[in-house]
Every structure is written in C-alpha cells, then in structure tokens.
C-alpha positions in Angstrom: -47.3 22.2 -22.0 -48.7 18.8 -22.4 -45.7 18.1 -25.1 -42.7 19.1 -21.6 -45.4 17.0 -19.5 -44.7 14.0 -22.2 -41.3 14.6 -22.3 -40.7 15.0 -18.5 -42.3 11.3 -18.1 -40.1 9.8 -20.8 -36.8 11.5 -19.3 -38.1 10.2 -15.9 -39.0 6.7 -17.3 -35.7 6.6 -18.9 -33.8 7.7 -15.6 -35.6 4.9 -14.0 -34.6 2.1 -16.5 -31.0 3.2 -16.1 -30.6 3.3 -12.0 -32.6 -0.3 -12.5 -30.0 -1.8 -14.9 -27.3 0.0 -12.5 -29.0 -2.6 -9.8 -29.9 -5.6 -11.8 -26.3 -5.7 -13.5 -23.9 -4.3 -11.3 -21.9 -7.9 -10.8 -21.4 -7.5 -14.7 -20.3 -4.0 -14.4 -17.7 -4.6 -11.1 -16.2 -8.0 -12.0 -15.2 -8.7 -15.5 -13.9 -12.4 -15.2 -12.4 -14.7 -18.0 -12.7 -18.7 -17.7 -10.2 -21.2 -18.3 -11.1 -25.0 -18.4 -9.9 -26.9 -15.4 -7.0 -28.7 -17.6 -5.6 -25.1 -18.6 -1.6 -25.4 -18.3 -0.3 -22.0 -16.5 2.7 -21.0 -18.6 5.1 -18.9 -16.5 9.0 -17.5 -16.3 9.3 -18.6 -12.9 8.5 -22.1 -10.6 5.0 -22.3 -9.3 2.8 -24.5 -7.5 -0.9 -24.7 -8.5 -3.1 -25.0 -5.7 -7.4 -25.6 -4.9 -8.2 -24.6 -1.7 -12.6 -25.5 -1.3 -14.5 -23.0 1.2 -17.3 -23.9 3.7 -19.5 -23.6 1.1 -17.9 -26.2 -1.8 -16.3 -23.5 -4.1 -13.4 -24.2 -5.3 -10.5 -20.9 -5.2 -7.8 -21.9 -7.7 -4.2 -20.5 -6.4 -1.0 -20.1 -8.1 2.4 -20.3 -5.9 5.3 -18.7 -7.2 8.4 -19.6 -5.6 11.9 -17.3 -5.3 15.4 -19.2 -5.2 16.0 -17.6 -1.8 12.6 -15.8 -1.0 13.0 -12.7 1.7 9.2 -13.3 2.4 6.0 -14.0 1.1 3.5 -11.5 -1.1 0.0 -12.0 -1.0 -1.2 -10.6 -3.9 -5.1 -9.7 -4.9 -6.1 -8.8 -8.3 -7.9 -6.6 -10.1 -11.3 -6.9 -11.6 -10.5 -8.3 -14.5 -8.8 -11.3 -16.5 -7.6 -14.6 -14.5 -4.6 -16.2 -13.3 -2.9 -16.6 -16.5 -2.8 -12.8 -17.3 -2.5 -12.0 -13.2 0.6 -15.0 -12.6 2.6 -13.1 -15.5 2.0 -9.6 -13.4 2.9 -11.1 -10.2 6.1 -12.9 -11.3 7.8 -9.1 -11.1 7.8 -9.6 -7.4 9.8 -13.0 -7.7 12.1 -11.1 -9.6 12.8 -9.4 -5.9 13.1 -12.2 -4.7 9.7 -12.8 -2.8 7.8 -15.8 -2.9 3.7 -15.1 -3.9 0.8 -17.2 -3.6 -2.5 -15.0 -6.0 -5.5 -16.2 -6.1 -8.2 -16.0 -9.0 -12.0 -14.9 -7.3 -14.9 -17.0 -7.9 -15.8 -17.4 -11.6 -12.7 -15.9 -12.5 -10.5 -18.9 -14.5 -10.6 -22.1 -13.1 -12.4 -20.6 -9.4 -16.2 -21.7 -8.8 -19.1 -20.7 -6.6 -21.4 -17.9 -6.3 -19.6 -14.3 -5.8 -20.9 -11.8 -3.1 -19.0 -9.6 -0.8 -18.9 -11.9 2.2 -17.5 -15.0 0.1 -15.1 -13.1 -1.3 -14.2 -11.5 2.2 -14.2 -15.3 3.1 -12.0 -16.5 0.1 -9.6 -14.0 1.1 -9.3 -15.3 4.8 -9.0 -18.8 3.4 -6.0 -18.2 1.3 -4.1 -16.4 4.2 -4.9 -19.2 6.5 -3.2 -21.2 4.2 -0.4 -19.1 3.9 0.2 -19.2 6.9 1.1 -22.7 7.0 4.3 -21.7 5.4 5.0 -18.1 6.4 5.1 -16.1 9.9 2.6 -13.3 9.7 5.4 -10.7 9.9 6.6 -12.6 6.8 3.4 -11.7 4.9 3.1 -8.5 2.8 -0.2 -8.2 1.5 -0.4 -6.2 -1.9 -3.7 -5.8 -3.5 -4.6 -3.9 -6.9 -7.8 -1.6 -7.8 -10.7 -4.7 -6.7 -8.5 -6.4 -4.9 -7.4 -3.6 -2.5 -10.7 -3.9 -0.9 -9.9 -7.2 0.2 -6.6 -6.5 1.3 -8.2 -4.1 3.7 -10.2 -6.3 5.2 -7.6 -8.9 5.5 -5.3 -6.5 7.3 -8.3 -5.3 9.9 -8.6 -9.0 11.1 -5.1 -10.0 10.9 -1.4 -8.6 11.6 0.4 -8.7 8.2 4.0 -6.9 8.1 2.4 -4.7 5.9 0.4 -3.6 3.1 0.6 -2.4 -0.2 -2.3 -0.8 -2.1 -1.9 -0.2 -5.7 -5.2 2.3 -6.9 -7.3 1.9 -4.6 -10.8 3.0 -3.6 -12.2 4.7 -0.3 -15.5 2.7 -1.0 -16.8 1.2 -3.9 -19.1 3.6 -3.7 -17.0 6.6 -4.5 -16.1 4.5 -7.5 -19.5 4.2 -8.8 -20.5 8.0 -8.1 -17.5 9.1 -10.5 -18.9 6.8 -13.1 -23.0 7.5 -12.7 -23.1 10.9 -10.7 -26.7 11.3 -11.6 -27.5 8.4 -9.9 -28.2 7.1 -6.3 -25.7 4.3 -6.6 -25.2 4.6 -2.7 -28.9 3.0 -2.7 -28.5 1.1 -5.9 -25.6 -1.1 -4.9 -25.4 -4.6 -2.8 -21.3 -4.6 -3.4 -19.7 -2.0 -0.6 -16.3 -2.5 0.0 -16.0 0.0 2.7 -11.9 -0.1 2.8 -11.8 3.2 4.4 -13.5 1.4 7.2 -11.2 -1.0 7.6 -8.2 0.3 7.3 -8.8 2.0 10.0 -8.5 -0.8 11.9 -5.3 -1.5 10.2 -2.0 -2.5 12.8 0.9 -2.6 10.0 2.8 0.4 7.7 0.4 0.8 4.9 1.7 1.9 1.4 -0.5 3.3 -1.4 0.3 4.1 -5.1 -2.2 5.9 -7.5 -1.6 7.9 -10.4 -2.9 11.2 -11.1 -4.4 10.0 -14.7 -7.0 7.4 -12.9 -9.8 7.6 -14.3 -11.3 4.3 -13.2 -10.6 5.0 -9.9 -9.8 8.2 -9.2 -6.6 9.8 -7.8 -9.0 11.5 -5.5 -10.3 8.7 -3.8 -6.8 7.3 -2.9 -6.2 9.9 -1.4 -9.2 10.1 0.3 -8.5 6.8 1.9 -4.9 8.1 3.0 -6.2 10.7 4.8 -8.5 8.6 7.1 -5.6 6.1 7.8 -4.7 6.7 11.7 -1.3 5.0 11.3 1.7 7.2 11.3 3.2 4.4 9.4 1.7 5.1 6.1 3.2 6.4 2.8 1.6 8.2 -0.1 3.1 7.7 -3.7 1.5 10.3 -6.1 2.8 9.1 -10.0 2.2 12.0 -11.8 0.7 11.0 -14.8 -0.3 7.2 -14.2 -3.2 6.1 -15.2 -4.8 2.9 -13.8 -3.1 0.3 -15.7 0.4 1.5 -16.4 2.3 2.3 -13.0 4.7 -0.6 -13.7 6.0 1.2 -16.5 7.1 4.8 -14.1 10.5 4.7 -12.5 9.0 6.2 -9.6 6.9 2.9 -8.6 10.0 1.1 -9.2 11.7 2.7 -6.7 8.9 2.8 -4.3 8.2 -0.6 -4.2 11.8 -1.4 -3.5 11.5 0.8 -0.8 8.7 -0.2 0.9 9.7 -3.8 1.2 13.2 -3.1 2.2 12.3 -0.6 4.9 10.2 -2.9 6.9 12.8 -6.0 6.2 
C-alpha cells in the first residue's frame, strides 16, 4: 500500500512538472522562429519590395512586397509558425504566378522582425500591415489568406475590417483545440496565455470565407477546420476537404490548385 501511495505521488509530481513546462514554455512550443541578420539579401523568382513598418511600441515588422506585371489584386498573406521570410517569400511567390500582387510579413522574432511577441502585438502587427496596404489597394482589392498560425490572425483582421475575402489554409477553431489534440491529459484551456479564438471572430466576418484542410492533419486537425466552418454564419463560405493532405503538402494536390483558382476568380 505504501509502495501505490509512493507511486501515486511520483505519477502526480510528474503530471505537475509536465502541465508546468506546458505553461512556462508554450511561446517555444507555438512559434518556432528562425533569424536572419538585418543585411540578409532575400533571393526571389519574382520583383519585390522590402519593407519595415515600426509599431507603437518600437518593434520593427520586416515585410516583403511581391509585385505581379499586371496584378488583379492584392494578397495579404500570414504565415505559419515556423521559418521566416526567406522560406515564406518563396511560398508566396505561387500567388504572383496568378498574377496577384502580395505583401507577407515575418512576426516578431521571426527573421529580421523585433519586439516582444504576445497575442495583442501580434493582433496589432497584423492591423499595421493592412493599414499599410491599404495605401495602395481598395479594401475590396484585398484577399487575405492566412496559413495554420497565421489563420488566426486573418480572422481577426477580417472581424475589424471588410476585405473581399478570405482564404484559410488549415486552420484552427481555437488554439486551444490545437493544444488538447497534442496534451489531452492536460488542462491546457487553463495552462495557456496564447487563445486565438478564430471561431470567435469569424463570426464577425462580412466577406466569402474559404477554408482548405486536409484529412491527414495531424498538427491541426481536419476536425477542427471543420469545426470552425460550421460556426461561420455566412452563406458565402466554401469548405475544401483534400483527402489525404496533411498539413504541409496541399500545394502539391490538384484539387487545391483548382480551388484556389476558383475562389479568387469567383469573387473577381
């Protein structure tokens, strides 16, 4: 008895440590940044503009304008958790290719972006750069596209603004949901400081809303896309199920070929 009393403490203790390093590193665990120096040289296929735009609170948000020979419109383009602009700017030249114009930026300390990351900077960032885009572009000019992280953003962006529309490449219904799949013995609900409710705001949502998610996710799972689809009130909204896409590869399925084509020419 006092040897399951022992062990019972140490499981507990060890249960404990666990939803504490969940806590204490969570940043580490939902962003996964790389730096470049300031004088990095962006290699691309297509003409670009590299951009600093500084927030209210002196961070600098490095931001790469691609630029189409005869552009039907601008893409707005968030990025997922991981990399920075040099890796992202090669992604996002695909959309030139159709002949779209694109400004991406990289998050605070991702590549050559500074300042201290929480939900509300970022939230902030995001604001920033579409202010600035605007500028340049008419609203209904603006398609915002964000992937996995940045689809939370996106969300946001399109609750407090009137973008033609939006395009949502595996996205979450809260970051929550995300975490739950990955520690479902924990309470990560009570554990986390990062939210990203999107399902919240896309509710709020005025424009057609597209999402894509493959039924391999396993990062974030196909569930929870569709999850956020059904709470969408829109009747302007479009559900493309890849069968067999994971969370990195939907580029390389026909199927997202032709639906990107399509929801950018049906709302042209």
């Amino acid at each position: 008895m006092h040897n399951v009393k022992k062990l019972s403490i140490g499981i507990l203790l060890i249960y404990v440590m666990i939803g504490a390093s969940i806590f204490y590193i969570q940043e580490k665990l939902i962003f996964l940044p790389s730096k470049l120096p300031m004088d990095h040289a962006y290699q691309m296929t297509v003409p670009f503009e590299e951009i600093f735009l500084e927030s209210d609170d002196g961070a600098l948000i490095n931001v790469i304008h691609q630029k189409a020979d005869n552009p039907k419109g601008l893409i707005l383009y968030f990025h997922g958790n991981a990399g920075d602009l040099s890796r992202w700017s090669t992604i996002t030249a695909f959309f030139v290719e159709k002949d779209y114009d694109v400004l991406v930026m990289d998050y605070r300390t991702y590549g050559k972006s500074t300042g201290k990351l929480s939900e509300k900077a970022l939230y902030a960032d995001a604001q920033m750069v579409y202010d600035h885009a605007l500028k340049s572009y008419s609203e209904n000019n603006i398609t915002l596209y964000g992937r996995s992280l940045g689809t939370g953003l996106v969300t946001y962006l399109a609750s407090r603004n009137q973008p033609k529309q939006i395009l949502l490449e595996t996205p979450y219904y809260d970051l929550f949901q995300v975490a739950k799949n990955r520690f479902p013995f924990f309470p990560v609900k009570y554990l986390m400081t990062y939210e990203f409710p999107s399902h919240e705001y896309v509710m709020k949502a005025q424009c057609p809303i597209t999402i894509f998610h493959g039924t391999n996710d396993y990062i974030v799972p196909f569930d929870s896309g569709k999850k956020l689809f059904d709470v969408i009130p829109s009747a302007k909204k479009t559900f493309i199920g890849i069968e067999g896409g994971r969370h990195n590869n939907l580029i390389e399925f026909d199927q997202y070929h032709q639906a990107v084509e399509q929801a950018l020419n049906m709302n042209d």
